[in-house]
N, C-alpha and C positions, 0 to 999 in steps of 0.2 A: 183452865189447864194450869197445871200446877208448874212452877218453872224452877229448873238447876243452872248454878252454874257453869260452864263451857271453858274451851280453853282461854286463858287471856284476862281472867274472871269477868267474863262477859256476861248476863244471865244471857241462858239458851231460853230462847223466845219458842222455841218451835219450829220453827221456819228448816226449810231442809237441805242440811250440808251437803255440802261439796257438789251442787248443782250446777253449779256456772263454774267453765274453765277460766283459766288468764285470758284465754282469745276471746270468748263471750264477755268477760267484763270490760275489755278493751273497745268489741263490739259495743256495749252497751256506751260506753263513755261519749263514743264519736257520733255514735244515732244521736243523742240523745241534745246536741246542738244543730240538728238539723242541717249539716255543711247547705244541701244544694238549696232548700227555700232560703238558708241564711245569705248567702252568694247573690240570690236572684232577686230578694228583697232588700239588702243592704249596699251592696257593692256601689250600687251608681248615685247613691246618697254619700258615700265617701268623698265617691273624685267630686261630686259636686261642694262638697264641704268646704268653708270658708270661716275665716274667725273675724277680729276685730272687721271692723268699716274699711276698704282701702288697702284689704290683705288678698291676694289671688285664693284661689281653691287649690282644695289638696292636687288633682287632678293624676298626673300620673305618677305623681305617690303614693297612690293608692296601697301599692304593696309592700311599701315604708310602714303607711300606719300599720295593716294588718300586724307588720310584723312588731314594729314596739306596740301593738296591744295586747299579743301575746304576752309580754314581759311580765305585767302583774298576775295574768293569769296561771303561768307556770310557775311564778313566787308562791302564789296560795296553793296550788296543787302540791308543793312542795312542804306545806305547813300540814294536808291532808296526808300525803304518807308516812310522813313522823305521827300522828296524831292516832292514824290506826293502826300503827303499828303496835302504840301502849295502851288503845283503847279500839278493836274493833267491833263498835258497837252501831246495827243500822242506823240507828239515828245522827249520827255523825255531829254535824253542826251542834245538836242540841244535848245530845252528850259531851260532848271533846267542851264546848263553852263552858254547861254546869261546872264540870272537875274544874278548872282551871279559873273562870273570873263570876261563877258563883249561879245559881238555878234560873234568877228573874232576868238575867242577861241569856243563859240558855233559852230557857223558856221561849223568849221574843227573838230567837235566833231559828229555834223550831217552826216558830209560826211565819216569821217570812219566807221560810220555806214553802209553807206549805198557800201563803197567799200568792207569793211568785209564780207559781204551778200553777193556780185557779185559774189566774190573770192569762197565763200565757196558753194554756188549754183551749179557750177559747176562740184563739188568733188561727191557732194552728188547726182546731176544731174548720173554721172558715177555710182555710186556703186548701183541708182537705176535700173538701164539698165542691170550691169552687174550681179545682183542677181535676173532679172527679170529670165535671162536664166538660171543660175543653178538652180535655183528650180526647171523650166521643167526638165532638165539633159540634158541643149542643148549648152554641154563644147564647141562645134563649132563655136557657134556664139556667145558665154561671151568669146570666144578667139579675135572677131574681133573688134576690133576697130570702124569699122563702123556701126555696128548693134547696139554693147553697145551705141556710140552715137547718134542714130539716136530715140532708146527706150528711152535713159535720155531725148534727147531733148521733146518726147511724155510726157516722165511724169513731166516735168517744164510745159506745156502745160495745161497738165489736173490740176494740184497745181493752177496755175495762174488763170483759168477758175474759179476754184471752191473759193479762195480769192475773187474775184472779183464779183462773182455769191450773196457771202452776209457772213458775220461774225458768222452766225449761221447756218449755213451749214458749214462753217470753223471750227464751234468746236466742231458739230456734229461729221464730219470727223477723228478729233482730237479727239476725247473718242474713235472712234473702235480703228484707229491704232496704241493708246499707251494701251488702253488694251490689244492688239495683244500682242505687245512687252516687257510687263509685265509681262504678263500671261508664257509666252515663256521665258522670263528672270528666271523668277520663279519656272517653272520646270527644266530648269536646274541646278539651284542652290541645290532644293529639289532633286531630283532623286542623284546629287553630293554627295550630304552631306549623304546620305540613303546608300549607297554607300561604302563611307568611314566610318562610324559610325556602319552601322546595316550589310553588308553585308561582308565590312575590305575586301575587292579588294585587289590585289597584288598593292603594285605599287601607294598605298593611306596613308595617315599620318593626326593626329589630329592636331586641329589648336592650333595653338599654342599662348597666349598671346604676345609674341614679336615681329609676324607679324602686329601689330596694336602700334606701338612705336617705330615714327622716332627717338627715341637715340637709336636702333640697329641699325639704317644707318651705313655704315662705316665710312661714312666722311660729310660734308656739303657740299662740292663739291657733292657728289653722289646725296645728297638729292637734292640740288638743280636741279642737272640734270632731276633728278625725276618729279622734279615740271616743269620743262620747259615743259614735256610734258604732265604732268598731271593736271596740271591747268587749260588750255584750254577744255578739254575735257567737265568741266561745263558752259563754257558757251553758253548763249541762254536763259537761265530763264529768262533775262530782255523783251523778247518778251510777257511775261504775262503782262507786266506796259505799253508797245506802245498800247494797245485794251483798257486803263483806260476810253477812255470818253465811250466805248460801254459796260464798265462791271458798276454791280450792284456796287453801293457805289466807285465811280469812288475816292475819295479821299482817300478812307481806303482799300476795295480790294483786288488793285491792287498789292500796296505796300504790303502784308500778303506774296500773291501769291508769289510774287517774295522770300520771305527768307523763306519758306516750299517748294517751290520746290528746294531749293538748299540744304535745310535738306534733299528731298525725294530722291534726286541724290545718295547725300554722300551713304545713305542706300544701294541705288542698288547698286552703285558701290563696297565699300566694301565689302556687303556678296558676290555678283554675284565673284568677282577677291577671298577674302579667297577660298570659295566652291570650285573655279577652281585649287586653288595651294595646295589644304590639296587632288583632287582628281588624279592629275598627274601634278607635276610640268617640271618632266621635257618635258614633251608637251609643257607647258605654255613658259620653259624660251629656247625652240629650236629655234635659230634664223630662220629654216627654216618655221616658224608656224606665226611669229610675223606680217604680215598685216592681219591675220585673225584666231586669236588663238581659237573662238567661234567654228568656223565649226572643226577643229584639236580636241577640247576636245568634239565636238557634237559627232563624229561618235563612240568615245568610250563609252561617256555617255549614249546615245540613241539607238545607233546602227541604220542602217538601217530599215524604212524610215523613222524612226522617226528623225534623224537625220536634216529633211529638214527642223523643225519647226524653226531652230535655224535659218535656212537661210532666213525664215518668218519673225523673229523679227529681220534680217539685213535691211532685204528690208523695211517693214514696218516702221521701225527705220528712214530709209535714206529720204521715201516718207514725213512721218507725219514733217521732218524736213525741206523738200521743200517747205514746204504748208507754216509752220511758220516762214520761212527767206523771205519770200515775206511778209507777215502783218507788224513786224515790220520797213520793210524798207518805205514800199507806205507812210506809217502812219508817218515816219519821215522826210521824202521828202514832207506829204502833210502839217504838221504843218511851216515846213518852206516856203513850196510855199505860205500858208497865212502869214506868217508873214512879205512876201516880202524877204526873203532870197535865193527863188529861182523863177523861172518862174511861171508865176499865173497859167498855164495852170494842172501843178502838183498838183493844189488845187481843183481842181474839185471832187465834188462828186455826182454815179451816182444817178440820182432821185428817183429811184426804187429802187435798192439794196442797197440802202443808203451807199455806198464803195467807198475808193479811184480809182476808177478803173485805170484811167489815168497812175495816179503811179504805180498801181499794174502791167497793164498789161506793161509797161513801166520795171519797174522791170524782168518780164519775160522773156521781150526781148533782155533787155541787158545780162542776162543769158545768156542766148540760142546763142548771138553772142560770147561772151568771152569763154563759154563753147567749141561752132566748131570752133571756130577761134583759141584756142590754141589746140585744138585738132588736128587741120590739121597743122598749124606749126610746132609745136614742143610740141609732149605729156609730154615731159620733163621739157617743160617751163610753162606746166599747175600743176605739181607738185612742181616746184618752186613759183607758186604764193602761193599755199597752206601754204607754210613755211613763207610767209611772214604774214601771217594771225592773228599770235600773235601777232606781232606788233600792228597793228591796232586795236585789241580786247583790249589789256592792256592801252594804250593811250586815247581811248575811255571812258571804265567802270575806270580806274584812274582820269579821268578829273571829273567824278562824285562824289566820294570821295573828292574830293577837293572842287568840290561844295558844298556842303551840309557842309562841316566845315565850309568855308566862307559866304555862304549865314544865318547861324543859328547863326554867330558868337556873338551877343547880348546875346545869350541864353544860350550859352555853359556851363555858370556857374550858370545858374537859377537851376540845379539838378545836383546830380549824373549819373541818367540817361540820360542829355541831354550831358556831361561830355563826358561817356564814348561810348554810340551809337550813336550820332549825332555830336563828334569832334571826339574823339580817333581811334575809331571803322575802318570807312571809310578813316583816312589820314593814318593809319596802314595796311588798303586794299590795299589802290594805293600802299606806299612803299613800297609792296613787288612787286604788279604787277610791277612799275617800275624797278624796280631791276631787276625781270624776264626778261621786253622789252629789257634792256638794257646788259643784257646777252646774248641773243637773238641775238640781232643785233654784237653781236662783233662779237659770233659764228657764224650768218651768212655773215658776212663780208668773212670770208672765204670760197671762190669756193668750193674746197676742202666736204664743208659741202650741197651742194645744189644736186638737184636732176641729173642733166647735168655735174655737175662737170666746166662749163664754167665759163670763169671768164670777165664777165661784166666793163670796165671802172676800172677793176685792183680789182672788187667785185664782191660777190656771185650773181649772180641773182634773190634770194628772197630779200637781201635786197636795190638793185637797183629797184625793182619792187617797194616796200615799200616805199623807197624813190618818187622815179616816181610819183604813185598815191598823195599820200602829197602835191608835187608840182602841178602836175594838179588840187588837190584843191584849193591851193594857186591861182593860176591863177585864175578860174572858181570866187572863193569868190573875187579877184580885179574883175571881171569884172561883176559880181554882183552886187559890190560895186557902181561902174561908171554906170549903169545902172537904179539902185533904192537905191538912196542912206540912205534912210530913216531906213531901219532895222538898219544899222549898225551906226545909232545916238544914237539905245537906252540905258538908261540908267540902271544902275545895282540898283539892290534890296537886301532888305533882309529879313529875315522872320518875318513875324506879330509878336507882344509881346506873349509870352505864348503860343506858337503853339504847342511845343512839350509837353507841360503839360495839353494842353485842351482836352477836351475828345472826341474820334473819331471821332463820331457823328458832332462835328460842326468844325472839322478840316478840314482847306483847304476854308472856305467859306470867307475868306479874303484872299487878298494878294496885 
């Protein structure tokens, strides 16, 4: 298919305008972090978090950290809606990087994209399979290993179909099952709080302004710990800006969507974790409760059956986020297969559905193999990838932040506002994610900290994995390189005179 350029000089991929509203790309932003599996998997790993030797745990801080981990997350979102404003182009990351700090820095910005996705597809592939069962009450086969994967692999199946099928059927999907998981977030919170306040439960306490102020942290060490793992937990909003050429006002949008869903987050997540620790914390902070502290405080809050809605908005959760880790990935793989950075065949889109299909169902499938191939291996080394998954994530949405300083860098002192949200903002994103990665990696250098305990080339196996992946980029982009050597001629940009002070409306129509 032969392509033009679009407005914004975008080249037009094909893909089909104005299909996704602001609400749907908003939708899309908050599905695509999973709030309720991230809540019910993460939360009680927080309060139990602890740093140096001799330091207390986060404990009912919890909603402290949440909330400084929001901080670098809405810094980079904020690097993304300046970024598509002058370039909205699906590929995001790996476009907005080339123009700005040059192809081979894009390039390896594309492709942790799209190993990020592989890696976390999998996880979620699982927790869809294995809360298929417990909602029947069929504990016998969420026991077996090969049922959970045989259902995850059904539901990468039916996600892939339905991506593939067309964008608007994709975010049709996307409004029921973050409704679901809203809806279900939100009665627990409320029925919690009802609870605590009007009923005064044994066993329940008022909230208190000090769980919302990291200086009750004990230490910086603690907080940080706090953030290694509460950081993560927001990302995926940028999957609202990879669907830019198919949403309404693909230059302005997109970029909105992306920093109100990472306000809409912060919201759940803090009421949804206070509600849970004002109505029994110590359910919350029992290490025996912490991969799924949701279902622990469900059966006390709800009781029997109502109990199972919570498992609703797990699964729900898990599902709504397989559907939107395949969008952004096709749509990043398919920006670079036109730009020549990867195989043309990845640029195809289908004639009808107007969809990357190629990539999408492509995406699926490499799911589906990484998924049963470490599942038959070693289940332990499919939990090991998972840890290496910050890596990749920080690297990635940090590369961004750094773009948009240097791409806007004429501008930076044209305002105050171009100053502080389009230089400061975003190179204050990356340095903490940085910091994070690189905390990360020391801590997983150590076996000691990995799922297997095995110790890799004298290293953890998440961050040999990490490593690993990297390298096979490296490789894949030389031989890319030798191949088509034209992408990686081109030359870096920077943003139009007065972009950031123009007004929406005709932002982005140069570049």
């Amino acid at each position: 298919m032969e392509s033009s350029p679009q407005a914004g000089g975008v080249e037009d991929k094909g893909l089909k305008k104005n299909a996704v509203s602001y609400l749907s790309s908003i939708v899309i932003g908050v599905a695509s972090t999973a709030p309720g599996y991230s809540l019910a998997a993460v939360l009680g790993f927080v309060v139990l978090a602890s740093g140096a030797a001799g330091t207390e745990a986060v404990g009912f801080q919890a909603p402290a950290v949440l909330l400084v981990s929001f901080v670098p997350m809405f810094f980079i979102a904020s690097a993304y809606y300046y970024m598509n404003r002058a370039d909205p182009d699906c590929g995001t990351t790996f476009s907005w990087v080339t123009k700005a700090m040059g192809p081979h820095l894009g390039w390896l910005g594309g492709w942790a994209i799209v190993v990020a996705d592989v890696i976390v597809m999998a996880n979620l592939a699982q927790i869809a399979g294995l809360y298929s069962f417990l909602l029947v009450d069929a504990q016998s086969l969420a026991d077996s290993t090969v049922w959970v994967t045989f259902v995850g692999v059904i539901w990468i199946g039916i996600m892939t179909a339905i991506v593939t099928r067309g964008i608007e059927l994709s975010a049709r999907t996307q409004q029921f099952l973050l409704g679901v998981e809203l809806l279900t977030l939100g009665a627990f919170a409320v029925v919690a709080l009802w609870k605590v306040y009007v009923t005064g439960e044994p066993g329940t306490q008022h909230i208190d302004a000090s769980w919302f102020s990291p200086f009750a942290v004990d230490s910086l060490s603690t907080l940080t710990a706090g953030m290694l793992l509460a950081v993560f937990i927001y990302w995926g909003w940028d999957s609202a800006v990879t669907v830019n050429e198919e949403t309404e006002d693909s230059s302005e949008a997109p970029g909105k969507s992306a920093v109100v869903s990472t306000v809409i987050l912060l919201l759940i997540y803090v009421i949804v974790s206070a509600a849970a620790q004002a109505f029994d914390f110590s359910l919350l902070s029992d290490p025996k409760n912490s991969d799924d502290v949701l279902s622990a405080l469900g059966s006390e809050i709800f009781g029997s059956p109502l109990d199972k809605i919570l498992i609703i908005a797990v699964l729900t959760s898990a599902a709504a986020s397989t559907q939107t880790t395949i969008l952004p990935t096709a749509r990043t793989t398919l920006s670079m297969a036109r730009a020549k950075a990867m195989p043309k065949v990845l640029g195809d889109v289908h004639p009808r559905y107007l969809t990357p299909h190629v990539s999408s169902i492509l995406m699926g499938v490499l799911s589906i193999v990484w998924y049963v191939g470490l599942t038959i291996v070693d289940e332990n080394i499919l939990f090991d990838s998972l840890a290496a998954l910050g890596l990749m994530i920080a690297f990635y949405l940090g590369l961004n932040g750094i773009a948009c300083a240097i791409y806007y860098r004429h501008e930076l002192l044209s305002s105050v506002k171009a100053f502080l949200f389009v230089g400061v903002a975003p190179l204050i994103g990356t340095a903490i994610l940085y910091y994070l990665m690189i905390k990360n990696a020391i801590d997983l250098a150590d076996p000691v900290n990995s799922e297997s305990g095995d110790s890799w080339l004298g290293l953890g196996p998440p961050l040999v994995i990490a490593i690993g992946f990297m390298a096979l980029g490296v490789i894949l982009m030389i031989w890319q390189q030798i191949r088509a050597p034209e992408f990686f001629r081109s030359k870096l940009e920077t943003a139009p005179p007065d972009l950031v002070a123009r007004a929406p409306a005709t932002a982005g129509k140069e570049s």
